[in-house]
C-alpha positions in Angstrom: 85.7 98.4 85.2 84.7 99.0 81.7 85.9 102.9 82.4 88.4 102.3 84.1 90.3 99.9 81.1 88.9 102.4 78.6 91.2 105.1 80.1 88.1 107.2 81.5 90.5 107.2 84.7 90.0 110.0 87.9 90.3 109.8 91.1 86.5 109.1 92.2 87.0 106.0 90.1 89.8 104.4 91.0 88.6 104.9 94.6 85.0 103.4 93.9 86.5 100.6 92.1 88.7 99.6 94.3 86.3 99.8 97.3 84.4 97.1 95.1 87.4 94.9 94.8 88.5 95.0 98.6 84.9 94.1 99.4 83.7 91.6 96.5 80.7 93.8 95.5 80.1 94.7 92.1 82.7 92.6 90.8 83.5 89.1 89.9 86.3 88.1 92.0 87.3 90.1 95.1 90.7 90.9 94.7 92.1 92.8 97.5 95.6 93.8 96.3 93.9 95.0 93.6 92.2 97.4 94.8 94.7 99.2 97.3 96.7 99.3 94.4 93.7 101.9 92.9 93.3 103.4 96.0 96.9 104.4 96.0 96.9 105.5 92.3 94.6 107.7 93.2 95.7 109.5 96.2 98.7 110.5 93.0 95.4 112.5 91.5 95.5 114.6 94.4 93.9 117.0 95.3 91.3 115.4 92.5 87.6 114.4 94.3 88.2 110.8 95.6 91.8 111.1 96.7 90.7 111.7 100.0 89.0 109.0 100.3 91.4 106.8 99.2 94.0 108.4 101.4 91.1 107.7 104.3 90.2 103.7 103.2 94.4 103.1 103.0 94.4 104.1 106.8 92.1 102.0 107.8 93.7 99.3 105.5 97.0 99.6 107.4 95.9 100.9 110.7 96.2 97.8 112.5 99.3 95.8 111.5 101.3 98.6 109.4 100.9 101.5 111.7 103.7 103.3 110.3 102.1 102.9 106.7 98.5 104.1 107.8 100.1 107.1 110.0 101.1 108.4 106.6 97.6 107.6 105.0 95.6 109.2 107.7 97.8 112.4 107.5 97.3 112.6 103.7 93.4 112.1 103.8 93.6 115.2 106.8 95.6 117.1 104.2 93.6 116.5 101.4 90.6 118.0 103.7 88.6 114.4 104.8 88.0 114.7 108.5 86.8 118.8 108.1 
């Protein structure tokens, strides 16, 4: 986090951090909003190393009660080269 509030921002790091928020790890609180909040401010950074994955992890997010929302994840992360 100490990057990310210093404005060290990319893509790689917004994705990383907010893998650690949706699962508790490496942080003090989960906070799940939180971090599909990063996730989605960095599939912006596209084509930038880590939007992909972001694009990837908001599918999966969505996928079962949102399908609508993770259809349009799922073809982002395929855009942005993640299932090749």
């Amino acid at each position: 986090e100490e990057s990310y509030q210093s404005g060290r921002v990319n893509s790689l790091l917004l994705f990383n951090l907010g893998w650690c928020l949706v699962n508790g790890e490496g942080v003090d609180k989960k906070d799940t909003n939180r971090g599909i909040s990063l996730w989605k401010e960095a599939t912006k950074r596209a084509p930038d190393e880590g939007s992909e994955e972001a694009a990837r992890f908001l599918y999966l997010e969505y996928e079962r009660d949102v399908p609508r929302e993770a259809e349009k994840w799922f073809n982002l992360a395929a855009e942005l080269g993640y299932f090749e």
